[in-house]
Residue frames relative to the residue before (quaternion, step in Angstrom):
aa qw qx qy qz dx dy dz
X 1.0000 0.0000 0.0000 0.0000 0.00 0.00 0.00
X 0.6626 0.3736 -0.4252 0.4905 3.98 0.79 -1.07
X 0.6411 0.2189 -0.4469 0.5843 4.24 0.31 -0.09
X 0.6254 0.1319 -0.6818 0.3558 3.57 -1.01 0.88
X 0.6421 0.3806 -0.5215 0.4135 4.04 0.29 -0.19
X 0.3334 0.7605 -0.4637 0.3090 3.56 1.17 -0.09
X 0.7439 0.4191 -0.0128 0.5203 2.19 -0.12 -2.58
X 0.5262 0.5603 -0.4529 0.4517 4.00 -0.07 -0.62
X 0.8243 0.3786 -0.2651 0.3271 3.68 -0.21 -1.24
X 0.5065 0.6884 -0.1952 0.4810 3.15 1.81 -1.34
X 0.6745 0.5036 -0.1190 0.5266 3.60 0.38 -1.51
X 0.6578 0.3670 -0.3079 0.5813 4.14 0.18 -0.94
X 0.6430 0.5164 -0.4340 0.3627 3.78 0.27 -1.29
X 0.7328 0.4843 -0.1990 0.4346 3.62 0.49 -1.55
X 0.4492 0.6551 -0.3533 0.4942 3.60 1.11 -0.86
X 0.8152 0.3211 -0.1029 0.4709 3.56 0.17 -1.58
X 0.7260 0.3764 -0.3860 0.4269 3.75 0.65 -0.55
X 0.4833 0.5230 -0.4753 0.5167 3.81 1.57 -0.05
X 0.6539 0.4749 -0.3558 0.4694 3.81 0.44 -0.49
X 0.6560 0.5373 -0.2472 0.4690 3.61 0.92 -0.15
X 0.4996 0.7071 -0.2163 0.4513 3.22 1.52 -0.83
X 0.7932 0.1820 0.0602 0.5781 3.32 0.36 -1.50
X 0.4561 -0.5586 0.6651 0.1937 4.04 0.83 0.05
X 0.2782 0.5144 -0.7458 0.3190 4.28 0.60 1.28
X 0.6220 -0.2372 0.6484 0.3694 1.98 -2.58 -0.69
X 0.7102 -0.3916 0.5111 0.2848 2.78 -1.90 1.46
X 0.4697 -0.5188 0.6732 0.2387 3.81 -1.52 1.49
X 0.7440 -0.4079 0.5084 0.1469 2.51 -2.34 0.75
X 0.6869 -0.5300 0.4150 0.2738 3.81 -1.13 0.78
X 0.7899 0.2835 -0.0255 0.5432 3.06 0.99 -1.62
X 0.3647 0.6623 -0.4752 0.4501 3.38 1.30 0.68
X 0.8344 0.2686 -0.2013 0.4373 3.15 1.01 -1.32
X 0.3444 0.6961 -0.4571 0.4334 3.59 1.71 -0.01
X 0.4919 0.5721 -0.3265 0.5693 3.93 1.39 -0.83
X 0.8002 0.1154 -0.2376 0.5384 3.90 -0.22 -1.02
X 0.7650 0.2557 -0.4219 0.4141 3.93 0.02 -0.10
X 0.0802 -0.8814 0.4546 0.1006 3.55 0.36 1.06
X 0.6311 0.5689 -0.2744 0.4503 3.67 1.28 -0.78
X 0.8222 0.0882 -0.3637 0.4289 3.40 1.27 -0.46
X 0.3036 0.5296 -0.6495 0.4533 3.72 0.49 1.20
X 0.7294 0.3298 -0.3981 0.4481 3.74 -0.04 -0.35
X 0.4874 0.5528 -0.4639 0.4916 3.99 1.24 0.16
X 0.7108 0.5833 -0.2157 0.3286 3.25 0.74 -1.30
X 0.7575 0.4688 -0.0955 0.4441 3.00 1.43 -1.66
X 0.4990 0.4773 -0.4456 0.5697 3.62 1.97 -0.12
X 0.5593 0.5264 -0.5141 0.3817 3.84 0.40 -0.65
X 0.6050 0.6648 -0.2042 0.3877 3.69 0.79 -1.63
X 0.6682 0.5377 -0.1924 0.4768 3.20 1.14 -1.49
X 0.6461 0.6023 -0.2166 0.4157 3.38 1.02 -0.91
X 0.7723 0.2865 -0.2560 0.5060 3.26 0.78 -0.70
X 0.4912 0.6790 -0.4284 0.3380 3.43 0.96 0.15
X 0.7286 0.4388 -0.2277 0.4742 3.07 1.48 -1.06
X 0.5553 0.6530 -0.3128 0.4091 3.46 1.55 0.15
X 0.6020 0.4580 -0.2439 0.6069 3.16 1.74 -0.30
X 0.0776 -0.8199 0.5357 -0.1866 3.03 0.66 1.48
X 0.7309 0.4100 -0.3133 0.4467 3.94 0.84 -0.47
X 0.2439 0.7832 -0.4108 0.3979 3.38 1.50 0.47
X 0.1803 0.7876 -0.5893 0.0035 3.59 -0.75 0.91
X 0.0293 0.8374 -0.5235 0.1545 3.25 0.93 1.32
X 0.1548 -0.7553 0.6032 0.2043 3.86 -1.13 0.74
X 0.8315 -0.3099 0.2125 0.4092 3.31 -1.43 -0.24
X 0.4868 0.6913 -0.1401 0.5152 3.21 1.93 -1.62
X 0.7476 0.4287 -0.3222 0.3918 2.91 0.17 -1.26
X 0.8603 0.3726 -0.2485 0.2437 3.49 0.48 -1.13
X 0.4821 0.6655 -0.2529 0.5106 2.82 1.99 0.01
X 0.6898 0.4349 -0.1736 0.5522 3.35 1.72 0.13
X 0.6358 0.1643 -0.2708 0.7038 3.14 1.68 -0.27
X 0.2435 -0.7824 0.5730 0.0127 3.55 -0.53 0.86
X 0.5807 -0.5620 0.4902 0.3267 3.74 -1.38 -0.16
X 0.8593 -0.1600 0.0871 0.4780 3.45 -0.45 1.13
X 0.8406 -0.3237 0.1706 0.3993 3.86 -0.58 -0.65
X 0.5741 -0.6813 0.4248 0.1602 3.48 0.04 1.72
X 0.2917 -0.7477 0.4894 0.3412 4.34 -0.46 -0.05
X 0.7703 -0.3272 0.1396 0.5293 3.60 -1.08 -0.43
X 0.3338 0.8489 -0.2159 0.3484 3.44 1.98 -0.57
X 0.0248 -0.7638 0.4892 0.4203 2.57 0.82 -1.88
X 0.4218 0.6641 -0.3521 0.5069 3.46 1.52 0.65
X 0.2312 -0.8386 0.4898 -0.0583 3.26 -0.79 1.96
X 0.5234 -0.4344 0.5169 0.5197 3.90 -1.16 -0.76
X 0.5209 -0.6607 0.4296 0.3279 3.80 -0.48 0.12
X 0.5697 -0.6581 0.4413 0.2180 3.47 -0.66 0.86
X 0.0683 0.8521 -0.5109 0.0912 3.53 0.30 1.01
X 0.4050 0.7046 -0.5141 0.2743 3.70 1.02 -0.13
X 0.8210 0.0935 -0.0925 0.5556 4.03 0.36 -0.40
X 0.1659 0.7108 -0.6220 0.2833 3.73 0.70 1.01
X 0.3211 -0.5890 0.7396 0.0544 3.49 -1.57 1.22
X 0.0625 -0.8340 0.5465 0.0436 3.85 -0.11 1.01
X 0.5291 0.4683 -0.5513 0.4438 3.49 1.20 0.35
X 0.4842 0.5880 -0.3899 0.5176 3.75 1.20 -0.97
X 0.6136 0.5921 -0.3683 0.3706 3.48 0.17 -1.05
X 0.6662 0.6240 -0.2634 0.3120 3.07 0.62 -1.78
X 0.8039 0.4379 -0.1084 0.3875 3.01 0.81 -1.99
X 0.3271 0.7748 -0.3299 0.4288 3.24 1.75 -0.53
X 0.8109 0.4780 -0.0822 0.3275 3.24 0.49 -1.86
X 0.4306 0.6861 -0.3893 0.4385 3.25 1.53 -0.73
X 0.8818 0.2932 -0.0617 0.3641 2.61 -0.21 -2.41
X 0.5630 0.6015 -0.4056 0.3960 3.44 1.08 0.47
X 0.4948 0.5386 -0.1670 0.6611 3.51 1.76 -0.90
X 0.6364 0.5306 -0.3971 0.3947 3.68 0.13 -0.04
X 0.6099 0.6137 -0.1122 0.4886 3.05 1.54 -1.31
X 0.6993 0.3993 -0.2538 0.5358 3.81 0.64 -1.08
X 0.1524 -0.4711 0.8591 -0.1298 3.21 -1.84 1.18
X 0.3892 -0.7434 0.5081 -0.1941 2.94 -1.89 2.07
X 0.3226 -0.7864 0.1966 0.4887 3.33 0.13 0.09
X 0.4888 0.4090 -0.2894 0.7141 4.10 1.75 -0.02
X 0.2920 -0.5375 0.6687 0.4227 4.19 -1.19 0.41
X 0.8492 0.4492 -0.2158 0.1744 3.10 -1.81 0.25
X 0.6494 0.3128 -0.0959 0.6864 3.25 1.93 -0.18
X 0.1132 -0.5200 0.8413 0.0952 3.59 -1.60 0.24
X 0.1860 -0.8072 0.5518 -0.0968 3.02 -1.43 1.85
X 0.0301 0.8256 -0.5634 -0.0058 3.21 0.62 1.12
X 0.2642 -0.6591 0.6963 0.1047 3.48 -2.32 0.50
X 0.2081 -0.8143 0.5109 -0.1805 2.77 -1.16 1.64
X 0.0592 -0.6986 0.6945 0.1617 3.89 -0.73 0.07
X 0.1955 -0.8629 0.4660 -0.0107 3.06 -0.55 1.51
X 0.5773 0.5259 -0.4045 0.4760 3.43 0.96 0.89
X 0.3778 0.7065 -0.3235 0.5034 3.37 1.20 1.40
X 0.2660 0.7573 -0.5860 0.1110 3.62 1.59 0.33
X 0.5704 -0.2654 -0.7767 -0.0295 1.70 -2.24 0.85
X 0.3501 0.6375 -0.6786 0.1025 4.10 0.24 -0.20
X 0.7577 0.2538 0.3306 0.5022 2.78 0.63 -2.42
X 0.7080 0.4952 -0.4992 0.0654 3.28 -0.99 0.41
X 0.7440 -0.4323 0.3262 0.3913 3.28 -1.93 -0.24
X 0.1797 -0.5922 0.7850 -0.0274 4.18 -1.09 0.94
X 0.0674 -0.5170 0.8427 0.1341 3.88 -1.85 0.44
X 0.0883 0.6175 -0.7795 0.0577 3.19 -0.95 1.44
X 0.8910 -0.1043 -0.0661 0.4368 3.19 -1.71 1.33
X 0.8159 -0.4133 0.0645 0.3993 3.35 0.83 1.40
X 0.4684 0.7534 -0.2029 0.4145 3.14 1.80 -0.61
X 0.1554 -0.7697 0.5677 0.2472 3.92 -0.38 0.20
X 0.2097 0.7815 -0.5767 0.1129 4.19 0.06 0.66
X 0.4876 -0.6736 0.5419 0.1222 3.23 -1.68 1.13
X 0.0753 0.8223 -0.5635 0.0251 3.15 -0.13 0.89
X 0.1164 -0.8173 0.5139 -0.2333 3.59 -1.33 -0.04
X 0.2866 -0.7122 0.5180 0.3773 3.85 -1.18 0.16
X 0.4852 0.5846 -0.4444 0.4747 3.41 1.32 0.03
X 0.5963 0.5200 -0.3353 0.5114 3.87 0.89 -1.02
X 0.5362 0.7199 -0.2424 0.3679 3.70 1.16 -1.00
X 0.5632 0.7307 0.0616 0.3810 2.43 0.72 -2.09
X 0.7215 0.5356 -0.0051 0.4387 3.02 0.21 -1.97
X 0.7636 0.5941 -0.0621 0.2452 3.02 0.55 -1.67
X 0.6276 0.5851 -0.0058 0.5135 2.47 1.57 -1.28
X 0.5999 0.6299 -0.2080 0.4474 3.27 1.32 -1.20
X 0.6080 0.6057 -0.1501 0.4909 3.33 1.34 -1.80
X 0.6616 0.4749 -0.2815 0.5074 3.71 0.68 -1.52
X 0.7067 0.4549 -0.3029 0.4494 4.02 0.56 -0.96
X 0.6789 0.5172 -0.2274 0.4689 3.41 1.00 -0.33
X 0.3023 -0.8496 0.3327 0.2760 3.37 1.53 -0.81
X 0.6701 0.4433 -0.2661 0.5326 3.30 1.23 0.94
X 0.6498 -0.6947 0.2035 0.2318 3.29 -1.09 0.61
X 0.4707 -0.6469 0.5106 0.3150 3.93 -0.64 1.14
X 0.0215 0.7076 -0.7056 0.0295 3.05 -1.43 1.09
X 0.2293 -0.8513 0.4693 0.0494 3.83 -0.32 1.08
X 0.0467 -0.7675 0.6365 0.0594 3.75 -0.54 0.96
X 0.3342 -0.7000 0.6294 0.0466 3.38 -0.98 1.71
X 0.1002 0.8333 -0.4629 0.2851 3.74 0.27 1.46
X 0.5251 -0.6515 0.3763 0.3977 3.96 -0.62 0.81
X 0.6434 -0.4789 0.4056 0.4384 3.65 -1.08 0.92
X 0.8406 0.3309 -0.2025 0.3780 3.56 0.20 -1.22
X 0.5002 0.4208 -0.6017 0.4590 3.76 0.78 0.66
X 0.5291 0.6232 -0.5256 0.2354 3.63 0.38 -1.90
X 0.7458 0.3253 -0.4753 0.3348 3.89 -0.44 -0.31
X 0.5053 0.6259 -0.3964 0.4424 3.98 1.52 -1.10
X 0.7742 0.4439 -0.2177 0.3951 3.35 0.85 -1.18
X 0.4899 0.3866 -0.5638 0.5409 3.45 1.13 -0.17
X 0.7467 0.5187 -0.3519 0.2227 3.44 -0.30 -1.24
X 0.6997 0.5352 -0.0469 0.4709 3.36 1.29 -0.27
X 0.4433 -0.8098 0.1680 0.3457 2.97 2.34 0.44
X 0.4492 0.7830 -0.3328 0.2726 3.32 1.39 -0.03
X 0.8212 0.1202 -0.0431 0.5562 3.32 1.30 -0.59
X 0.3963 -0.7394 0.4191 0.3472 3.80 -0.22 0.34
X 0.7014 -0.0004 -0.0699 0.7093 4.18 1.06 -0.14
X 0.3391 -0.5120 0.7668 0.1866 2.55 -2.47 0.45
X 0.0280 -0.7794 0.6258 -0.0137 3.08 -1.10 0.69
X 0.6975 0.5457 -0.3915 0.2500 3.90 -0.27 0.63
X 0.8035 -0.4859 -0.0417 0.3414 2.56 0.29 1.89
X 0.0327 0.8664 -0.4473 0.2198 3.33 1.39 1.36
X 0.0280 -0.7401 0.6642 0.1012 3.41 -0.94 0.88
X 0.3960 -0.7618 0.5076 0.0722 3.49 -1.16 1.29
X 0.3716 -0.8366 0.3203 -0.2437 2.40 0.01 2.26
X 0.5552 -0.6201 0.3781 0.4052 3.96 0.06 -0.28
X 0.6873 0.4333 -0.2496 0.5269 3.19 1.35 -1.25
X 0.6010 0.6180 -0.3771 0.3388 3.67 1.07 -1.10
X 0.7544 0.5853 -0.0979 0.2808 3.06 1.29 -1.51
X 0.3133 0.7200 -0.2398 0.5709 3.02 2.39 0.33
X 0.7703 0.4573 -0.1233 0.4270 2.86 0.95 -1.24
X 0.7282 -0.0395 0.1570 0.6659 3.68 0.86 -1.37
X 0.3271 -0.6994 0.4985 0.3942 3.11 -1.24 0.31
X 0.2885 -0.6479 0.6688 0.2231 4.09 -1.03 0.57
X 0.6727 -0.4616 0.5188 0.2553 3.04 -2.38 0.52
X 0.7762 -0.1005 0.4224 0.4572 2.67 -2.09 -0.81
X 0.3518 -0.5495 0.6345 0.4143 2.99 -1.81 -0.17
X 0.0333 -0.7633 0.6012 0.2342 3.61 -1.20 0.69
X 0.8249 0.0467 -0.2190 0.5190 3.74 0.61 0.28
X 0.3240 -0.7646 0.5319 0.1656 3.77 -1.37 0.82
X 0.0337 0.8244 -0.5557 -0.1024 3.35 -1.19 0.20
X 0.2783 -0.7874 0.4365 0.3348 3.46 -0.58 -1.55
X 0.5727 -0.6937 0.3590 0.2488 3.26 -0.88 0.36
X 0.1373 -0.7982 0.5864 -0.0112 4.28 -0.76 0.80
X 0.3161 -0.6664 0.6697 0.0867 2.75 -1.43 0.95
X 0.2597 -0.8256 0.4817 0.1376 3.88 -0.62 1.64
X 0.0145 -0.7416 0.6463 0.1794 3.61 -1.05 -0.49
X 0.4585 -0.4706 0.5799 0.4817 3.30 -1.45 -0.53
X 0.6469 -0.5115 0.4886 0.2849 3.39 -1.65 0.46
X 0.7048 0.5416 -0.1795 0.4215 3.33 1.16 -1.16
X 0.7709 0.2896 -0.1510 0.5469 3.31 1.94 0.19
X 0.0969 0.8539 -0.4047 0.3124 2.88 1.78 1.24
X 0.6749 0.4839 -0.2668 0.4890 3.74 1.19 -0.82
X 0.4074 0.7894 -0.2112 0.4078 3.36 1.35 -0.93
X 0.8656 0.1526 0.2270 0.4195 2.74 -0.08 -2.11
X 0.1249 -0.8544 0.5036 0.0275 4.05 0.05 1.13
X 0.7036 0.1162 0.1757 0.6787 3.29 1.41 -2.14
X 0.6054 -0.2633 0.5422 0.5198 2.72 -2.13 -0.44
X 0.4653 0.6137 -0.5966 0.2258 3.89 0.07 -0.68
X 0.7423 0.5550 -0.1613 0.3390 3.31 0.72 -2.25
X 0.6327 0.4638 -0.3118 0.5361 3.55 0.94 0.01
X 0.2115 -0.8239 0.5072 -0.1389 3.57 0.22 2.18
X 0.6190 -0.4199 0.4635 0.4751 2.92 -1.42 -0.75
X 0.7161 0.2124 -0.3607 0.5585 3.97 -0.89 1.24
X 0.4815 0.5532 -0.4950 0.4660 3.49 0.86 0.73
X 0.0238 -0.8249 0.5225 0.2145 3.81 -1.53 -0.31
X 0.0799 -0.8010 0.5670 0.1749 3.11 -0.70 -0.19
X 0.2469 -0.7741 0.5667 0.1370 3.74 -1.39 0.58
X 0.1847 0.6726 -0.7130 -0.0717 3.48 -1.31 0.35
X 0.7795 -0.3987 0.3240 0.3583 3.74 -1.62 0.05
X 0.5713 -0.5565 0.4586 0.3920 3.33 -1.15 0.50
X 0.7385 0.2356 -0.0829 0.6263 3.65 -1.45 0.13
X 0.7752 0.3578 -0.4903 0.1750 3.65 -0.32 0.12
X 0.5415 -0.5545 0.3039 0.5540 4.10 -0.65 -0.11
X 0.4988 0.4951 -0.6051 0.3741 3.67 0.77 0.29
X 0.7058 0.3870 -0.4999 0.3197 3.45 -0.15 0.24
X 0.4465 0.5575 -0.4442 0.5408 3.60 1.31 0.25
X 0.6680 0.5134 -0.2914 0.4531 3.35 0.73 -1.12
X 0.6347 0.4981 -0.2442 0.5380 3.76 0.88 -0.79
X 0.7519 0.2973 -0.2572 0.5293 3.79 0.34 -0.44
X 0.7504 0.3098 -0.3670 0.4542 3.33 0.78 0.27
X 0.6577 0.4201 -0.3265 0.5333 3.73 1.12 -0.01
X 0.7781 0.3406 -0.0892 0.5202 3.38 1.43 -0.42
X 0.2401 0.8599 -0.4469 0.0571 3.54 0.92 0.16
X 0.5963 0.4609 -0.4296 0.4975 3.80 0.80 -0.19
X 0.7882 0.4688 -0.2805 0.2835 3.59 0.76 -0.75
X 0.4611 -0.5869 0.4456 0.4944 4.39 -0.23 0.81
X 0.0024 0.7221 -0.6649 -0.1911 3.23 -1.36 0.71
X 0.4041 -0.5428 0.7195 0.1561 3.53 -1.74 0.63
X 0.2011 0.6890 -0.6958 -0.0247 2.41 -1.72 0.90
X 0.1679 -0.7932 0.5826 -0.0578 3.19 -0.97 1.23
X 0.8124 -0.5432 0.1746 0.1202 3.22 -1.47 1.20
X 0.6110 0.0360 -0.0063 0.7908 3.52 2.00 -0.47
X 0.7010 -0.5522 0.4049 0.1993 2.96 -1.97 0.80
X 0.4840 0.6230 -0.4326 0.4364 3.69 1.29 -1.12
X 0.5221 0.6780 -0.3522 0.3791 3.82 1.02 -2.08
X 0.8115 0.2774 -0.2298 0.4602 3.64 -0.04 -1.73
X 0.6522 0.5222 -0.4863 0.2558 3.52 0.81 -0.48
X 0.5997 0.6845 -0.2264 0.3472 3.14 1.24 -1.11
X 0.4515 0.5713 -0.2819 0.6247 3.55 1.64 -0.73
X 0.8136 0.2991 -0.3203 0.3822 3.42 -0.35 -0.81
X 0.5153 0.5939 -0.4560 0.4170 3.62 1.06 -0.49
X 0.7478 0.5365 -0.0771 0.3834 3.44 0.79 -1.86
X 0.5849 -0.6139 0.3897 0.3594 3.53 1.13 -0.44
X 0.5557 0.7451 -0.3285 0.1678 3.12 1.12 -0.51
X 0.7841 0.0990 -0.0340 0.6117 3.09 1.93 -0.85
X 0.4725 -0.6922 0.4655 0.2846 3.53 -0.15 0.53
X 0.9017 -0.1677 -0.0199 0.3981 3.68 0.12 0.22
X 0.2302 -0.8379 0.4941 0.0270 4.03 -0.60 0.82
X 0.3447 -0.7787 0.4644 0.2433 2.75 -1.01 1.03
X 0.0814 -0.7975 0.5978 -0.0057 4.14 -0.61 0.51
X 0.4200 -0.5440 0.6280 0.3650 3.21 -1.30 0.80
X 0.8180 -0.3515 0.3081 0.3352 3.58 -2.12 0.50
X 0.8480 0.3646 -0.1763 0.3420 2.99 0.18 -1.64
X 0.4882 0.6409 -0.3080 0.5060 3.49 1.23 -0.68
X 0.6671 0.6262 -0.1854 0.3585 3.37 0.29 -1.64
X 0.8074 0.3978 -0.0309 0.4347 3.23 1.14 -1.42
X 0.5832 0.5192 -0.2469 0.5739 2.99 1.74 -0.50
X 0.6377 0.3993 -0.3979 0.5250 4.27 1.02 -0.07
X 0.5572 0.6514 -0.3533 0.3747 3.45 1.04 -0.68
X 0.7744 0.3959 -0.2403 0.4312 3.18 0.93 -1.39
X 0.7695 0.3703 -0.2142 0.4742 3.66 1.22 0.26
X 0.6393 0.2797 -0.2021 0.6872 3.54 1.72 0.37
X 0.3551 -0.7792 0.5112 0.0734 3.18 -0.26 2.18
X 0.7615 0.4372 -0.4234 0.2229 3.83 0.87 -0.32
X 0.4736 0.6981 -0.2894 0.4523 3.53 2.00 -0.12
X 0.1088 0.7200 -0.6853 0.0109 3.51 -1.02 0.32
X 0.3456 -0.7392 0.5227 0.2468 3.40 -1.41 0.36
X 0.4982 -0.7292 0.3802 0.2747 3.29 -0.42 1.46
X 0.8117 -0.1496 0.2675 0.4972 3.31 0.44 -1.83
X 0.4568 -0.6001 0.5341 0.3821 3.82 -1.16 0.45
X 0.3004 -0.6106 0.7100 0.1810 3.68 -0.96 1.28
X 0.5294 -0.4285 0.7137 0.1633 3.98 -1.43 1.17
X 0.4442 0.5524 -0.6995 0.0907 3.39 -1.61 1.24
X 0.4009 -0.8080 0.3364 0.2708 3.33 -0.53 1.26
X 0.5838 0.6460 -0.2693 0.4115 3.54 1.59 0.14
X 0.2016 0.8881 -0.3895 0.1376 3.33 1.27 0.39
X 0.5406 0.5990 -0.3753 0.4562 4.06 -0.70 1.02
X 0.1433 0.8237 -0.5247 -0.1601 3.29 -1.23 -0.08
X 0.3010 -0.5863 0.7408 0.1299 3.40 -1.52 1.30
X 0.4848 -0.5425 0.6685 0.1545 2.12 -2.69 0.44
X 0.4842 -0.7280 0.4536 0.1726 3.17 -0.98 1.71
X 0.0400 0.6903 -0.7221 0.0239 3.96 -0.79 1.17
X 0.7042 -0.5234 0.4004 0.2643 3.36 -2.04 1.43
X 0.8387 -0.2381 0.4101 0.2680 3.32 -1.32 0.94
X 0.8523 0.1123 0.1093 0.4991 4.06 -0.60 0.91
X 0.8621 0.3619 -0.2650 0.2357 3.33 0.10 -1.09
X 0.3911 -0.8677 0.3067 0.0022 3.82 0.57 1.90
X 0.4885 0.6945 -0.2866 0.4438 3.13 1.55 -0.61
X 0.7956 0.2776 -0.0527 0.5360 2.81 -0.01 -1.98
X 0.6821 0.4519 -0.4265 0.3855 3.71 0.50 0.09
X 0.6139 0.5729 -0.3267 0.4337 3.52 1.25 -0.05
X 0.6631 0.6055 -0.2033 0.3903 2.96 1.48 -0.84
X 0.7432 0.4313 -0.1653 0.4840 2.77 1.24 -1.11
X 0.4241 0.6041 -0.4920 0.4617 3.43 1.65 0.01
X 0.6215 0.5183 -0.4306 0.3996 3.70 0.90 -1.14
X 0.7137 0.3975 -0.4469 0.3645 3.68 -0.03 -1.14
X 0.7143 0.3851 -0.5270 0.2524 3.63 0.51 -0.64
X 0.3594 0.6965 -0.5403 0.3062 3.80 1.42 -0.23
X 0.6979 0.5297 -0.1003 0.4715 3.23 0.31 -1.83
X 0.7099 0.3252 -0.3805 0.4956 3.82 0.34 -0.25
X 0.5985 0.5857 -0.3562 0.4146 3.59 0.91 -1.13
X 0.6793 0.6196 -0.1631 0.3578 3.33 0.73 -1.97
X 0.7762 0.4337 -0.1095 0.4443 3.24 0.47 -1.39
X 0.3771 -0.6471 0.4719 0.4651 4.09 1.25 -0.29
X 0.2106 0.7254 -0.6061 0.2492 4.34 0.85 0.65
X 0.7971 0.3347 -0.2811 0.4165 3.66 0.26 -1.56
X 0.6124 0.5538 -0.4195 0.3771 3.89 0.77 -0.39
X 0.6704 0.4610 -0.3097 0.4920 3.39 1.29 -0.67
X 0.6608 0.5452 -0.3698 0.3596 3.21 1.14 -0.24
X 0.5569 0.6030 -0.3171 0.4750 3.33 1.78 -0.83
X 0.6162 0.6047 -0.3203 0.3899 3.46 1.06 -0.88
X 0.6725 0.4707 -0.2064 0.5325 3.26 0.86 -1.50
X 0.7359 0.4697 -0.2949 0.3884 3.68 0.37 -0.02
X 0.4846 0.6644 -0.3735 0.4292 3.20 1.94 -0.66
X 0.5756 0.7331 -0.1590 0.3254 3.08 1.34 -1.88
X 0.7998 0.3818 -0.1323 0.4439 3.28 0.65 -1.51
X 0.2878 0.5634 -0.4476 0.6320 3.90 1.59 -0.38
X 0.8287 0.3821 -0.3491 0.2129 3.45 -0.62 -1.22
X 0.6793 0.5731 -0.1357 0.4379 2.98 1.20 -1.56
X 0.5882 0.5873 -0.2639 0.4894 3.86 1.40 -0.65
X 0.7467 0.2871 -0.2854 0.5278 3.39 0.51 -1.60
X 0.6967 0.4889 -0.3723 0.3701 4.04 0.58 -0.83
């Protein structure tokens, strides 16, 4: 408990002194629900509490997938509306929804993952063991347990995981996917079950240097991950400046340590989570995307398993599950890189 209030105080501090840096807009709520992880899972048990008081609630899956939580993204995909959820209904909800889905192995849910995405994803050696852990692995978990069969996790580049859903190989994507317009072409994605935003990184040692996106000219670079929207985000906040892009986040981080590139894009929560453990990085500024969140990415059509899986995130969101899960992942980041 004293390192997640740790880490918490740490994490918010850095949050706010990046936002000071560059003169943004004030971070996302659920940015900082990411670095204070102990109190978002307070917040989200209070929350939880009255959900189950709204016992005369006869909300369906539909429904909440039509009423959503507050403002919806460019997607039109929100957090679920959990303010008057019946979680025994829910419960039963979930059954008879799980009864329905068929996997692509019996006995497992095969999710794909790029596991170099802490806190989403990543690797931990616990009692000698190498395991991928994560609120997406959470997440995941959870999914697997509501279904009633075992989690099986494929550690797979960022920029196949949708080829492979679509291609029957796996049954979700999970890693930290925001559900974009173009994605949504592609597969259809969930609820949102957790929000954040997106940063632009530097070195510290190039804090004078670097003010804006302006200051990144021509003979500058920048780096963000294959296949992900930071490299949209980088060619449009940065267009004079080469971007890289390389296959995992550690890749671009490493660049920016090394010189190779002068500034990276990084989702929030990430972003905040190398800072707080590499004294030469700082986050310059919050990079504007109107698409903020992330769902889990299900194959093309297939209504079941997207309904279902819309319920658990109701029931995980609702109940204070995914805050504890964000917490419990903050922890383990900490405990890995320290």
């Amino acid at each position: 408990m004293k390192l997640k209030k740790l880490m918490s105080v740490l994490l918010a501090a850095l949050m706010v002194a990046a936002l000071a840096a560059c003169g943004g807009t004030p971070a996302s709520s659920a940015s900082s629900e990411a670095s204070s992880g102990s109190a978002s899972s307070e917040s989200a048990s209070s929350e939880a509490s009255s959900s189950e008081a709204a016992s005369s609630s006869d909300s369906t899956i539909a429904d909440l997938a039509a009423n959503q939580d507050g403002p919806s993204n460019a997607a039109g995909i929100g957090l679920p509306d959990v303010s008057n959820v019946d979680l025994e209904a829910l419960e039963a909800e979930i059954d008879e929804l799980a009864a329905k889905v068929t996997t692509v192995s019996d006995g497992k849910l095969t999710i794909g993952t790029s596991a170099d995405f802490a806190p989403y994803e990543f690797h931990i050696l616990q009692d000698g063991q190498d395991m991928i852990v994560g609120f997406d692995i959470a997440l995941a978990q959870a999914i697997a347990d509501e279904l009633g069969v075992e989690l099986e996790v494929r550690d797979i580049s960022f920029d196949s995981i949708l080829m492979e859903l679509n291609s029957g190989s796996i049954d979700l994507g999970l890693a930290g996917f925001s559900p974009t317009p173009e994605r949504l072409e592609a597969v259809d994605m969930s609820l949102l079950y957790y929000t954040g935003g997106q940063s632009l990184m530097i070195k510290k040692a190039d804090a004078e240097k670097f003010k804006s996106f302006e200051d990144f000219g021509a003979g500058t670079s920048v780096g963000a991950q294959t296949g992900s929207i930071q490299e949209g985000l980088a060619k449009e906040n940065t267009p004079d400046a080469s971007l890289v892009s390389l296959q995992t986040v550690p890749s671009v981080i490493m660049d920016l340590k090394t010189g190779k590139i002068d500034g990276a894009f990084i989702e929030t929560a990430v972003a905040v989570g190398y800072v707080a453990t590499q004294d030469d990085l700082m986050i310059l500024c919050d990079v504007p995307y109107d698409s903020e969140g992330s769902s889990v990415a299900v194959k093309k059509g297939n209504e079941d398993m997207l309904n279902f899986v819309n319920a658990v995130i109701t029931k995980v969101v609702a109940n204070g599950s995914m805050d504890q899960f964000v917490a419990e992942a903050n922890e383990l980041q900490a405990q890995s890189i320290s």
